[in-house]
N, C-alpha and C positions, 0 to 999 in steps of 0.2 A: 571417589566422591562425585557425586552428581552435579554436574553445571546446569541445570534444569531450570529454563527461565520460572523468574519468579514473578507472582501478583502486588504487584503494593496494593492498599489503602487508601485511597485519595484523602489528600489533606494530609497524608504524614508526611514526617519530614524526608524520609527516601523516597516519598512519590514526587517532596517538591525537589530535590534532586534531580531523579530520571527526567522529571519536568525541564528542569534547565538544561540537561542533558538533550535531551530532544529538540529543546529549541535551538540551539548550539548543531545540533545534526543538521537541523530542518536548515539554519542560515549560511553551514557549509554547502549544503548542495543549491541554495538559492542563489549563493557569490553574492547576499545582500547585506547591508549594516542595519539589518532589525534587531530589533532588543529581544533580550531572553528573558526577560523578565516581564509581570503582570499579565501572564499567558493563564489559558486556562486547560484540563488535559484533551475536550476535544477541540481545540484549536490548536493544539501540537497537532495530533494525531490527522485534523487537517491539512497542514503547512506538508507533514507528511506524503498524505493522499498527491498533496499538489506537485510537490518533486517531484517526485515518483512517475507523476505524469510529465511532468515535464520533459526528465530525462530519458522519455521512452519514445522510439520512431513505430506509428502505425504502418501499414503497407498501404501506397497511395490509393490503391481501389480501396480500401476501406475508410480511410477520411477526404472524400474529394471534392471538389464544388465547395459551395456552402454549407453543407453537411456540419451540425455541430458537434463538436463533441460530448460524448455522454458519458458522465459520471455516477455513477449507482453506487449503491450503500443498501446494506442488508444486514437489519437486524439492530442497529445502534442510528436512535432518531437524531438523539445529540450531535455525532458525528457529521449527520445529512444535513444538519443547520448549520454548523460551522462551516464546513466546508460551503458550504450558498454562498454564509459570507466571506468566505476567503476568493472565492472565486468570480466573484460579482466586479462587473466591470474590466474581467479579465479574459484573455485568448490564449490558444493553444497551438501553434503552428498556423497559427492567422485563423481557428475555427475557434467562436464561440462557444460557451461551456455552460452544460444545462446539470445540474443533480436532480436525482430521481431516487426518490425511495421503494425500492422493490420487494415482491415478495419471493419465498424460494419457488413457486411454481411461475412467478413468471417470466415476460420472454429475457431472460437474461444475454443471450445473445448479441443481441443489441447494444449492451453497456459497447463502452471501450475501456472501462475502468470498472470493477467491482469490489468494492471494498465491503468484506463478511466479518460480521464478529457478530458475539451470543450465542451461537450456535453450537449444537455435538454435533462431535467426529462425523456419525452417521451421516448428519443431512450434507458437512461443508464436504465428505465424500462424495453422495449424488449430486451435489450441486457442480461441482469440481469436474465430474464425470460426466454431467450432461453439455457441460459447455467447453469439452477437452475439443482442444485444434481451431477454437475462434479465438481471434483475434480479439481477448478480454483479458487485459490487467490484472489481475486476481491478485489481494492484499488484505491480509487478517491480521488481528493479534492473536490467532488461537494455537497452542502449542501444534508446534510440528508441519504446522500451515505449508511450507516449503516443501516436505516430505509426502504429504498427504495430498498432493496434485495441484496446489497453488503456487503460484509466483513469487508471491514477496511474503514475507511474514515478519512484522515488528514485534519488536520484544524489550524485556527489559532482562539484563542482566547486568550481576553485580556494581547496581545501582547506576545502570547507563541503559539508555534508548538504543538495542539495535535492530538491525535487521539481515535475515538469510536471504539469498535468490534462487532460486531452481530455472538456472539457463535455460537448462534442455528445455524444461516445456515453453519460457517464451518464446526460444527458436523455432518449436513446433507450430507456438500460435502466429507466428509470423511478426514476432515485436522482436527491436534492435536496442537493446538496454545498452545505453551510455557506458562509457567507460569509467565514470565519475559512480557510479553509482558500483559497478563492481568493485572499484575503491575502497569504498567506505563502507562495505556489506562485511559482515562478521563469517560467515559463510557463503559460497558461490557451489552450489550444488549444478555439476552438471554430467547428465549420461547416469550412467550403473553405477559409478565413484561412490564412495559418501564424503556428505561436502567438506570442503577442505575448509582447513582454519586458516584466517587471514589476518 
């Protein structure tokens, strides 16, 4: 039988589910007492974005001085406004946090966060492949995101919010993912392995 994450619907009632499901993910990895409730889905999938950053260490030549932090988003506008406002008036290891809505040809690089959805296989491959061994966050909802050269990939199954890691490559890009977040990842893909269930 296939455990093949599935799409909800927004507005039905398994989307509002996986919705409290994620809110409930997002305030475990926050250690805050937010409410799970009157959330809306890209203000999850924000709260998301923002852990995820949270719980990750850049290598100091990459975030140093005043240097802010840069959060990019590709392909989901909604996402790019939520997260502004999630993030507004907020710091990242004492740097300032800007979102940028990017396109696939540009300088991607530069993110330290990239959060892709909307896209096929094809392009989140070249896009994955042009910016393998920087020092970028890379976080989708797109099936297989983990396996297909990105870092994190949220999902939903059996009506819960989760998400895979693919170690190896953050090692690669030189990010140090918390120990709280290999916790609470439904798979931790790392090396040649395939990811182990957790």
């Amino acid at each position: 039988m296939s455990t093949r994450p599935r799409l909800l619907r927004r507005g039905s009632t398994a989307w509002r589910r996986s919705a409290a499901a994620v809110a409930a993910a997002a305030i475990a990895l926050a250690g805050t007492g937010a409410r799970a409730q009157d959330v809306t889905e890209p203000s999850l999938k924000a709260a998301f974005i923002y852990n995820f950053a949270k719980f990750t260490e850049w290598p100091a030549d990459v975030l140093s001085g005043p240097t802010p932090f840069s959060a990019c988003v590709l392909g989901d506008a909604p996402i790019g406004d939520a997260l502004e406002r999630s993030v507004k008036g907020r710091q990242l290891a004492g740097h300032g946090i800007t979102v940028q809505r990017v396109a696939p040809d540009g300088p991607l690089k530069s993110c330290h966060l990239l959060y892709i959805s909307g896209l096929k296989a094809g392009q989140i491959a070249g896009i994955v492949d042009a910016i393998k061994g920087a020092p970028v966050l890379t976080i989708s909802d797109v099936d297989d995101f983990a396996r297909m050269g990105g870092i994190a990939h949220v999902f939903v199954e059996n009506g819960k919010m989760r998400f895979d890691l693919n170690l190896e490559l953050a090692k690669r890009a030189r990010l140090q993912l918390s120990s709280k977040l290999l916790v609470l990842a439904a798979r931790v893909h790392d090396g040649g392995a395939a990811p182990a269930q957790r």
